[in-house]
C-alpha positions, 0 to 999 in steps of 0.5 A: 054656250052650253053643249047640246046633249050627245045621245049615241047611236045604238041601233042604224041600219048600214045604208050603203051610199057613196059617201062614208057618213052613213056609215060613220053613223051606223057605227055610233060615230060622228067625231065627237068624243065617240058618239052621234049628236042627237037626232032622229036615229038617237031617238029612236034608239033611246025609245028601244030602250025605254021600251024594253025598260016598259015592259019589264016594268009591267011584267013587275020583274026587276033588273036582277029578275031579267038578268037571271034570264040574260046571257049578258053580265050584269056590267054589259046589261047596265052599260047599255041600259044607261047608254054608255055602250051600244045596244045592238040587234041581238040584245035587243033579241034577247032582252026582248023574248025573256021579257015575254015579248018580240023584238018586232013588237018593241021595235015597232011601239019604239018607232011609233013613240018617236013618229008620235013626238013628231019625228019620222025614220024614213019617208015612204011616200007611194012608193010601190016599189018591194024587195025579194020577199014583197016587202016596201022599199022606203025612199029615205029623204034625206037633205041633200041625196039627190044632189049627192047621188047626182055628183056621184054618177058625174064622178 
């Protein structure tokens, strides 16, 4: 039986929780040759960079054009545009405002993608629930994080 396809990780937010997959995952790794099996963090990853490839392409600005902008060497942009190595916050920041564009906007049109394919990233439901700054607290429904946050508070 052929293997499934490994995409890795290139964007998670840390989740702090008792147990250390979160983290494991937050850094890219799953024990399997570096990398995290494919699913709704990897999509959404990907989708970042397909992105960012988008808007470079309506901009009609190639690779080498972006690069002049770039304080990333031509070796570090392809390695992380092919997906060999991660991409993280800060290069997306920086791709994304020489791009003429924010961040926030290829973030927000790459998760709309991946909920669109019928994948979600986290399930607010109701919740009304906000940080410091007034924003909304997601509940992150998770198989099994009742149960674990439950055997946690035992232990």
């Amino acid at each position: 039986m052929p293997h499934p396809l490994r995409v890795p990780i290139w964007i998670l937010p840390v989740m702090r929780t008792g147990s250390d997959l979160w983290m494991r995952l937050a850094h890219g790794y799953s024990g399997a040759m570096g990398r995290a099996e494919i699913g709704v963090a990897a999509a959404f990853a990907y989708q970042v960079v397909r992105e960012l490839d988008t808007v470079r392409t309506k901009r009609g600005m190639t690779h080498a054009a972006l690069l002049e902008h770039l304080s990333i060497s031509r070796n570090y942009y392809y390695k992380r545009l092919r997906g060999e190595l991660p991409l993280n916050l800060n290069d997306v920041a920086e791709i994304a405002t020489a791009l003429g564009t924010t961040p926030s906007a290829v973030l927000t049109r790459a998760e709309r993608a991946v909920r669109a394919a019928g994948h979600g990233l986290s399930d607010v439901r109701g919740v009304d629930d906000t940080d410091a700054d007034g924003l909304p607290l997601a509940a992150l429904d998770r198989p099994g994080f009742e149960s674990q946050q439950e055997t946690e508070q035992h232990d």
